[in-house]
N, C-alpha and C positions, 0 to 999 in steps of 0.2 A: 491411305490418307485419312480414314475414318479413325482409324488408333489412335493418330497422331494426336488428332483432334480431340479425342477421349482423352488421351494425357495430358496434354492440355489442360482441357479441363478440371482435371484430375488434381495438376498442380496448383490450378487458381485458387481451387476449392481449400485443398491442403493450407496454403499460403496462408488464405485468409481464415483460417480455424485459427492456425497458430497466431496471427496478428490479432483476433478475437482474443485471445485467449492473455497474450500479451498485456493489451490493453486492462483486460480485466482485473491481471494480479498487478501491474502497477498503480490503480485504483484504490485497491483493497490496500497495497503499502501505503499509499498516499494517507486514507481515510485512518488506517492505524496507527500512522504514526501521527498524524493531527491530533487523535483523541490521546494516546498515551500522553503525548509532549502534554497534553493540556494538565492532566489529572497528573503527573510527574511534575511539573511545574506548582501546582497549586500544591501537592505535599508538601514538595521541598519548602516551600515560603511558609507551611503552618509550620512544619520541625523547626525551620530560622526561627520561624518567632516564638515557638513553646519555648528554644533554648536561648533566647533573649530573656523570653518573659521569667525563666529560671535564673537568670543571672543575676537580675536585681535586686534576685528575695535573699 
């Protein structure tokens, strides 16, 4: 009964490493892809308008 107990535990432990761990690299996708989108976005809109501002001349 005392094994069982230890695995058990064992697997609680396991579980919540990986749900830890989970958590953590969705995070990190989350926060990376906020900041690219942002700096990917503000590029794109200066190239639009360098090749606007090129159009005219």
């Amino acid at each position: 009964m005392r094994n069982r107990l230890k695995g058990e535990w064992m697997r609680e432990k396991a579980l919540g490493i990986l749900f830890i761990l989970f958590l953590l690299c969705f995070a990190a996708i989350v926060v990376e892809e906020t900041l690219l989108g942002g700096r990917r976005k503000r590029r794109l809109m200066k190239e639009a308008k360098k090749s606007h501002d090129s159009g005219k001349n």
